[in-house]
matplotlib code that plots the C-alpha trace (Angstrom):
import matplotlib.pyplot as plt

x = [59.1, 57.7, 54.6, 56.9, 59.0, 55.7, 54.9, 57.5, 57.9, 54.0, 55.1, 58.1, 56.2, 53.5, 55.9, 57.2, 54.4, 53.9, 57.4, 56.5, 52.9, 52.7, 52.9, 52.5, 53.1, 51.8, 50.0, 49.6, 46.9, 45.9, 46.2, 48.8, 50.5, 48.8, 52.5, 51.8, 55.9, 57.4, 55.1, 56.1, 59.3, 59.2, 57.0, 59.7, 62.3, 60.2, 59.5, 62.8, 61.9, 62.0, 60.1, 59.2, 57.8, 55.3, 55.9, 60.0, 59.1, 56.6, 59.3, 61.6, 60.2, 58.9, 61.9, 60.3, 58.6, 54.9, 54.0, 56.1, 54.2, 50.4, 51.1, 53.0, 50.4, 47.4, 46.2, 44.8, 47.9, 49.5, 46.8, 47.5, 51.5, 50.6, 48.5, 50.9, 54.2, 52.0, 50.9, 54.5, 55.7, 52.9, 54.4, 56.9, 55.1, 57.5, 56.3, 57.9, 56.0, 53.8, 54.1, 51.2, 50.1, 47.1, 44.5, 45.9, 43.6, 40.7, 41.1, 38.8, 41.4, 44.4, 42.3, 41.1, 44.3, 45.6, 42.3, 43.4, 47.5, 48.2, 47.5, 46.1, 46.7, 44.7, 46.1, 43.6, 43.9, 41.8, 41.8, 44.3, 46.9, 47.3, 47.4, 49.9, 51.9, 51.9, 51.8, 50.7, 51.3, 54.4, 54.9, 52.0, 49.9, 46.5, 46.8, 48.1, 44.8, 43.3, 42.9, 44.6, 42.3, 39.1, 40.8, 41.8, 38.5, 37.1, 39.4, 38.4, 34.9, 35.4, 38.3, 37.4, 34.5, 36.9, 39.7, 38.2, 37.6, 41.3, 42.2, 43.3, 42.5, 45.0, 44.4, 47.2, 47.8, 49.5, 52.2, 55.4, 55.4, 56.6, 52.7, 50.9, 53.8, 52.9, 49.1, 49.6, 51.8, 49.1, 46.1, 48.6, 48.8, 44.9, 44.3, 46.8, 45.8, 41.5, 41.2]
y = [-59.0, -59.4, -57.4, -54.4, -54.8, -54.8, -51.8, -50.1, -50.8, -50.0, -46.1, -46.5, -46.4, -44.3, -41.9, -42.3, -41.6, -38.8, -37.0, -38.0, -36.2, -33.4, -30.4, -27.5, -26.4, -28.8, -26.5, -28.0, -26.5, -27.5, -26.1, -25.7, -28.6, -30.6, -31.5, -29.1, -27.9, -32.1, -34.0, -30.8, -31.3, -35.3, -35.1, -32.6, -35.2, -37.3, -36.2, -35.0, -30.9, -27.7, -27.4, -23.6, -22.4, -19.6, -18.1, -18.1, -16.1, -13.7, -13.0, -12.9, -10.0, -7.9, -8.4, -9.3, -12.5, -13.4, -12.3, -8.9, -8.5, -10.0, -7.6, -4.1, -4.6, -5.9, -9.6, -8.0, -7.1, -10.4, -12.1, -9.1, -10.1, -13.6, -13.9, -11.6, -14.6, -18.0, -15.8, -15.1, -18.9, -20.2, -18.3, -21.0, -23.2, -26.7, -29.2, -27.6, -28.3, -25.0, -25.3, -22.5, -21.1, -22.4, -19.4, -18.7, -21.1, -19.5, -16.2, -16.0, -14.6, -16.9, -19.8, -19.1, -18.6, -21.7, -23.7, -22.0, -22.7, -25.8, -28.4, -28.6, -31.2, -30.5, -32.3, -33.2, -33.6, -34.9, -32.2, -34.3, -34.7, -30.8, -30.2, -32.9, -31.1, -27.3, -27.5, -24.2, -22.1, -20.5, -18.4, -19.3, -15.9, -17.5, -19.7, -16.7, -15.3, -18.1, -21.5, -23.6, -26.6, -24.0, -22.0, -25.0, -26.8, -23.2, -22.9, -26.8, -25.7, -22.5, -23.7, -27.4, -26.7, -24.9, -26.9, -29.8, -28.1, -28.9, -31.4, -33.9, -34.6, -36.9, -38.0, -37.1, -39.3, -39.7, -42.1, -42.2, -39.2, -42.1, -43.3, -40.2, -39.3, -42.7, -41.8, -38.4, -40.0, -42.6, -39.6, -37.7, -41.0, -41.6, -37.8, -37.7, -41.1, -41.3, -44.3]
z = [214.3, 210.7, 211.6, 212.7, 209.2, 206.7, 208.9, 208.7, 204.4, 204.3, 206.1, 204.3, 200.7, 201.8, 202.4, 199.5, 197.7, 199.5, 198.3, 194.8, 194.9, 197.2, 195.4, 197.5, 201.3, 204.5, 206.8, 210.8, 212.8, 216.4, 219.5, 221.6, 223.1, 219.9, 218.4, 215.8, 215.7, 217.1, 214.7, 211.8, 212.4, 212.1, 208.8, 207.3, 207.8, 206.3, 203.1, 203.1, 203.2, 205.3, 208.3, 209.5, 212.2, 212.0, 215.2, 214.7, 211.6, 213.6, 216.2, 213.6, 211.5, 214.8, 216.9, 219.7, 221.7, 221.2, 224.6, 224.1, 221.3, 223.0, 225.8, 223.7, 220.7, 221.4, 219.5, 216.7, 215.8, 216.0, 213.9, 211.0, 211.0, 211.6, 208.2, 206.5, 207.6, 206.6, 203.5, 202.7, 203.7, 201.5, 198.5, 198.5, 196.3, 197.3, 199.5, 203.0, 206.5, 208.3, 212.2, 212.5, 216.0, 217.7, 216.3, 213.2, 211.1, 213.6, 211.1, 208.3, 205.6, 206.7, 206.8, 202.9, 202.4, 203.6, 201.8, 198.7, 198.4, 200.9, 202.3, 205.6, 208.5, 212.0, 215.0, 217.3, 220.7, 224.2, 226.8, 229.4, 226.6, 225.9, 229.8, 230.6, 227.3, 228.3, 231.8, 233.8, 230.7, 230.9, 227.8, 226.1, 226.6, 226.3, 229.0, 231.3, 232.1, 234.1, 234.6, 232.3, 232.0, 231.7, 228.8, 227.3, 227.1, 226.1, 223.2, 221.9, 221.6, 220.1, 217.5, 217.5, 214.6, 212.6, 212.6, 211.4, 208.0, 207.2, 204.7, 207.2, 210.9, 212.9, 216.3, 218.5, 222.0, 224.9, 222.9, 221.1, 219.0, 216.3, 216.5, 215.5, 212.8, 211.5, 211.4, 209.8, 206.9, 206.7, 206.3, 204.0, 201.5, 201.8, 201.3, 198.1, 197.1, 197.2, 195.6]

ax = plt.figure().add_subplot(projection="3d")
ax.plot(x, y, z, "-o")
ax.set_aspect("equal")
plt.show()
């Protein structure tokens, strides 16, 4: 019982600290099923700000679903309105939480974008925990093309190497979602707090 309450005051004024000294937006990356848009929306609460998702802001301004706009466009064109949105919601210089899609970090001019104007926080995550997360697929137009587990593991060694030039990497588990929120606002303090 006391172990749980010194816990829960350490998070409680590491978070804290965190409202008092982060000064521009929180960016997550990670692939899908990583918890990018749960654990986003947990941290928001948090710190007491907006969370936003990328890809409600993609369909948003184009009026249509990602895989409309996958299959009616083409990817290219999804990554050019993608780094347009997280360039506009990046503009908005308070502390407010990204959910970004799985590739947008994967693209050169987002991703010095993001380096440049917020911080960055990359959930990473085994193999069997995205699976048991997305499932077959269904409306994630990646994962439509084939195997699930095989585009997956695919994806982790192609984005993997990227990702973990964010700011922070946070290990996300098979657990309460409580557990890796807890471990992100711990990074966050260490990352805002070096010494």
């Amino acid at each position: 019982m006391h172990l749980s309450m010194s816990i829960n005051t350490d998070i409680s004024l590491k978070r804290d600290f965190i409202k008092a000294h982060l000064e521009k937006p929180l960016v997550m990356i990670g692939l899908m099923g990583a918890g990018k848009t749960s654990i986003g929306k947990m941290l928001a609460e948090e710190l007491g700000c907006d969370f936003i998702d990328s890809d409600d802001e993609i369909v948003k301004r184009e009026g249509r679903t990602i895989p409309e706009i996958f299959e009616q466009s083409g990817e290219p064109h999804f990554r050019k309105v993608e780094r347009e949105v997280i360039g506009d919601l990046m503009k908005d210089t308070k502390p407010h939480v990204i959910g970004t899609g799985g590739g947008a970090f994967m693209n050169a001019q987002t991703r010095e974008a993001i380096k440049q104007s917020a911080t960055s926080l990359f959930l990473k995550a085994h193999i069997n925990v995205l699976l048991n997360r997305v499932g077959k697929g269904e409306g994630r137009p990646l994962l439509m093309a084939g195997n699930p587990r095989e585009i997956l593991q695919g994806l982790m060694n192609k984005r993997y190497p990227i990702y973990s030039e964010a700011d922070i990497t946070v290990d996300t588990r098979n657990e309460a979602p409580q557990k890796t929120l807890n471990r992100a606002i711990e990074a966050l303090y260490t990352h805002l707090n070096p010494s």
